[in-house]
C-alpha positions in Angstrom: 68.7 126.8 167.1 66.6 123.9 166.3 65.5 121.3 168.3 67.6 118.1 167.8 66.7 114.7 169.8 69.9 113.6 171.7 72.1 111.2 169.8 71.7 112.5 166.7 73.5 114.0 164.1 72.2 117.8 161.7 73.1 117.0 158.3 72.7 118.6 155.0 72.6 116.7 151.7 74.5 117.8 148.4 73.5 115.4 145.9 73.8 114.9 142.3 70.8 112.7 141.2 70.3 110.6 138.3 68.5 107.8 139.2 66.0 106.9 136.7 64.9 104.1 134.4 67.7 103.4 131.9 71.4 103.2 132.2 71.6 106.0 134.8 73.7 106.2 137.9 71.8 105.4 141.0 73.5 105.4 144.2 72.2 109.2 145.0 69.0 107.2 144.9 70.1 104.7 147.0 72.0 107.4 149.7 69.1 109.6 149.8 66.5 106.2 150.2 69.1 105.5 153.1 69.4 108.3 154.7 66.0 109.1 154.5 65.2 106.0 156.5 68.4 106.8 159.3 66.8 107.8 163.0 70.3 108.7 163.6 70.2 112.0 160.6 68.0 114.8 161.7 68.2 116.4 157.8 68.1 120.4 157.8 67.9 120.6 153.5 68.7 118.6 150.2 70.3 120.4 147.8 70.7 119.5 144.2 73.6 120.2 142.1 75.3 118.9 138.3 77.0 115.5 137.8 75.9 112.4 137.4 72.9 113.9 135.5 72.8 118.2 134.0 71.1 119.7 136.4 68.1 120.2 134.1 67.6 116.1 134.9 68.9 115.9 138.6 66.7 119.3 139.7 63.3 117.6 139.2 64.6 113.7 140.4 65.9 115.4 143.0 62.7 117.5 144.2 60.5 113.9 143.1 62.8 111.8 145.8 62.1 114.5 148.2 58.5 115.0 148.2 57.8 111.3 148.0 59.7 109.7 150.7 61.9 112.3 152.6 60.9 113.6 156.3 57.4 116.0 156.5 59.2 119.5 155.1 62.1 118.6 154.3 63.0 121.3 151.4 65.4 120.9 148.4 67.3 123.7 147.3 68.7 124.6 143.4 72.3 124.5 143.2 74.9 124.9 140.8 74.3 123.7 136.9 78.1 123.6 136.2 81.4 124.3 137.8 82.0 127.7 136.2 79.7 128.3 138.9 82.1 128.5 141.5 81.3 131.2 143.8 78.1 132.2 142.6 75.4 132.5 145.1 72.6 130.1 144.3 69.4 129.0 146.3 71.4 125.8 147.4 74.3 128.2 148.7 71.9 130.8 150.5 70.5 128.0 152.4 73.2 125.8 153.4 74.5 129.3 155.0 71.6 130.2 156.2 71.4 126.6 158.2 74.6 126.7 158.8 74.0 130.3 161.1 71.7 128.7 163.6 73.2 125.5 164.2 77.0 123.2 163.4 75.9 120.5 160.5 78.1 117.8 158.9 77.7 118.2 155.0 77.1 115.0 152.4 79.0 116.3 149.8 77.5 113.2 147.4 78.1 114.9 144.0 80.5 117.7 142.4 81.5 120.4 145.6 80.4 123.1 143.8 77.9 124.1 145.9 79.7 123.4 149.0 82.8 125.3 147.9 80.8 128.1 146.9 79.7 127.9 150.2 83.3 128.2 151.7 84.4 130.6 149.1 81.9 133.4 150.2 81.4 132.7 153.6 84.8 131.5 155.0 83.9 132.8 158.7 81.0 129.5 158.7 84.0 126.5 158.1 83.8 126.6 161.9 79.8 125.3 162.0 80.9 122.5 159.8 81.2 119.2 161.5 82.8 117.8 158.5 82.4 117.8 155.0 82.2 113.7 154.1 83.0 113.8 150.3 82.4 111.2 147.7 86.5 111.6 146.6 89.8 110.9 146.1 92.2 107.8 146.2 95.8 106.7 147.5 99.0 107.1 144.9 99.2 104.9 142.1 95.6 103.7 142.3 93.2 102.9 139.6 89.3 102.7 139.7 88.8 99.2 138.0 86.2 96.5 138.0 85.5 93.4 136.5 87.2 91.3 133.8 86.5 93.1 130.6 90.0 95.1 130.9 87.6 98.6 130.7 89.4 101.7 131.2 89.3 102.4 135.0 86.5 104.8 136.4 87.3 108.9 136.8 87.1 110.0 140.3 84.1 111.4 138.7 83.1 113.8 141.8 86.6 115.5 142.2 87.1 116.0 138.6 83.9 117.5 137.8 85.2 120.3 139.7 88.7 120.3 141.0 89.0 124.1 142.1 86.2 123.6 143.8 87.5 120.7 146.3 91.2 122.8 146.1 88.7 125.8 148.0 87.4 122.8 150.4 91.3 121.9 151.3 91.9 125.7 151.8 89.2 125.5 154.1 89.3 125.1 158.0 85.9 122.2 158.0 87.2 119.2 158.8 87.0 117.0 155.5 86.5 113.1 155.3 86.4 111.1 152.3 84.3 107.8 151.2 86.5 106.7 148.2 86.6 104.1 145.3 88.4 102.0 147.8 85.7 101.7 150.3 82.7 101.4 148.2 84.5 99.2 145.8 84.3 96.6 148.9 80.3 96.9 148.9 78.3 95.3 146.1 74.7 95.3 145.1 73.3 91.9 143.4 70.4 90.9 142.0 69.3 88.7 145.2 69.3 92.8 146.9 67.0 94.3 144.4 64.8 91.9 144.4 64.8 92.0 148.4 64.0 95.9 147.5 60.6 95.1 145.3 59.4 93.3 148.1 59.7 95.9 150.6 58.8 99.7 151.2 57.6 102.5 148.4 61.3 103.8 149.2 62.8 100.9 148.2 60.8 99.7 144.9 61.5 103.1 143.7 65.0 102.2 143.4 64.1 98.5 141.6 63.8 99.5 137.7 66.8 101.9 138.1 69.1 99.6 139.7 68.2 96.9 137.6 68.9 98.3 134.7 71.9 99.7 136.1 73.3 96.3 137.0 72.9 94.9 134.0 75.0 97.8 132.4 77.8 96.6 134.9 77.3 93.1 134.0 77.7 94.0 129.9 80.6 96.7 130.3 82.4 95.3 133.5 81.6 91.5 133.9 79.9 91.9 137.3 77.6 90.6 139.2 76.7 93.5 141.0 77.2 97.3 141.2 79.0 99.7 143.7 76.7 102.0 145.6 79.0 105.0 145.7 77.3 107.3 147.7 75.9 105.3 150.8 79.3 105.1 152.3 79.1 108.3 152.5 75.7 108.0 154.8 77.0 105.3 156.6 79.9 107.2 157.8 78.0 109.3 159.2 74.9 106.9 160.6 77.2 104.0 161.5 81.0 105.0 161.9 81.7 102.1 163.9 81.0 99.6 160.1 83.7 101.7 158.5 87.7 102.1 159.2 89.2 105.1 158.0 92.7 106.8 159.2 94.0 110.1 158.9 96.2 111.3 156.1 98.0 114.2 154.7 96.0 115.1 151.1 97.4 116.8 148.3 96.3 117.6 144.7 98.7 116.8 142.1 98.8 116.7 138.1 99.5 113.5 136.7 98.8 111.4 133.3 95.1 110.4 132.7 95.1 106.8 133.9 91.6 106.8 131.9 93.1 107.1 128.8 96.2 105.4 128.2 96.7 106.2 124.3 96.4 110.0 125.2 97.6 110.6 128.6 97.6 114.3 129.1 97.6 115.4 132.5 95.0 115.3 134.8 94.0 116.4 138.5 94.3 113.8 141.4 93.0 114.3 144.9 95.5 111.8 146.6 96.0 110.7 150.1 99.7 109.9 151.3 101.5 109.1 154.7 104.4 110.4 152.8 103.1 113.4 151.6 104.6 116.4 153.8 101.4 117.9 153.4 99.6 119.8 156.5 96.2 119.4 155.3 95.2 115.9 157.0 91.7 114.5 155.5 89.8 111.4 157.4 89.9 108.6 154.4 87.7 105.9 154.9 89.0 102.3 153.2 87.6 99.6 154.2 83.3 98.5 155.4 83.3 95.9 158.0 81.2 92.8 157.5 78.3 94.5 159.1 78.1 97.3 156.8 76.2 95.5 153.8 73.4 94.7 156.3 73.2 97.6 157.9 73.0 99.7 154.6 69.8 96.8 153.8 68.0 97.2 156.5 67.4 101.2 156.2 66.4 100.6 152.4 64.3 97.9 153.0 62.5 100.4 155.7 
């Protein structure tokens, strides 16, 4: 087993990156950045799959992020380019069982859980060296991903449906499952004071400056904001700083309801919703709310 230093936590990082000059998703960027620069993460592999970018884009963003600023030999893995996937041993697969035979590790499931459930799906005897899969996921009933005040359609739960038998193999699963939703990273917003902070501080964090600026000012046009959500870093911060984040357990279920996204065609869709209600026996940790801390927290290990 690997040597960890007391207090800390062996994670392993599924990410989807895309961050980039141009209108390109960046909180991957930001999570790995903050991660990266978290004592309390002792990070056993990165691995790269489909989603916010093909995987032809994320593979080499990903591998770039990783040989510039993560830990000395810290590897990156090729996952999954699409969720057909689904059970198809890839590098990122091999690995994340390979890790996961020496040691327990909690998973950042930051992008599609293809690789994860792939994972799962082929090795089912490992869900007990999982700590707990925190997922970038799911919602509450009758809730809508909206911001600003342009009336835009509301946001996808873009992880979940990017692969939706994929996270229904995760709930099959015995691995304790938590989930850092819209409704807690819609809480935490990035302005233009941060990124400026950002080009005044580490490599790791000027990186991230062209990428998020232009990403803001995407928000700004579509959304009317003055900032940007960074998706993925409540993710992290669950995991480096559980005491800025409330969460409760619930019962989770996936159901089929209309597209909320598209209101003049609303064929049915898949939800991953979260319900005291539900008489499900599959109960998922769903995080909700950052405490006032967590904003300055999540600075301090980008500015780093």
């Amino acid at each position: 087993m690997p040597e960890m230093a007391a207090g800390k936590t062996a994670v392993w990082i599924d990410t989807d990156p895309s961050v980039s000059p141009g209108v390109h998703e960046v909180d991957d960027g930001f999570a790995l950045i903050q991660a990266f620069n978290s004592p309390e993460l002792e990070i056993r592999g990165v691995s790269v799959v489909y989603g916010n970018a093909p995987f032809e884009a994320a593979w080499p963003i990903g591998q770039e992020i990783v040989a510039m600023f993560g830990p000395k030999g810290l590897k990156c893995y090729a996952g999954a380019s699409r969720a057909e996937q689904l059970g198809e041993e890839t590098d990122a697969s091999r690995a994340m069982a390979a890790a996961l035979k020496k040691e327990r590790l909690t998973i950042l499931a930051l992008g599609p859980v293809t690789n994860v459930a792939t994972l799962l799906k082929n090795h089912p005897e490992l869900s007990g060296q999982i700590t707990a899969i925190v997922a970038v996921a799911g919602r509450r009933p009758d809730q809508h991903f909206s911001a600003g005040n342009k009336n835009a359609p509301p946001f996808r739960d873009f992880n979940f449906e990017l692969d939706a038998p994929g996270f229904q193999v995760l709930l099959d699963s015995k691995a304790p499952i938590v989930l850092a939703p819209w409704e807690v990273s819609s809480k935490v917003w990035m302005k233009r004071v941060d990124i400026d902070r950002l080009a005044a501080a580490s490599d790791g964090a000027r990186y991230l400056v062209k990428p998020a600026s232009d990403w803001l000012g995407m928000w700004s046009d579509k959304f009317g904001t003055d900032g940007f959500n960074p998706f993925d870093t409540l993710a992290v911060g669950f995991v480096t700083s559980p005491d800025l984040i409330e969460c409760e357990d619930l019962p989770a279920e996936i159901r089929s309801l209309p597209d909320d996204t598209k209101p003049q065609k609303p064929a049915n869709k898949p939800y991953l919703i979260v319900s005291k209600d539900f008489a499900s026996k599959r109960t998922l940790r769903y995080c909700h709310t950052p405490k006032p801390g967590f904003k300055d927290d999540l600075m301090r290990r980008l500015l780093k």
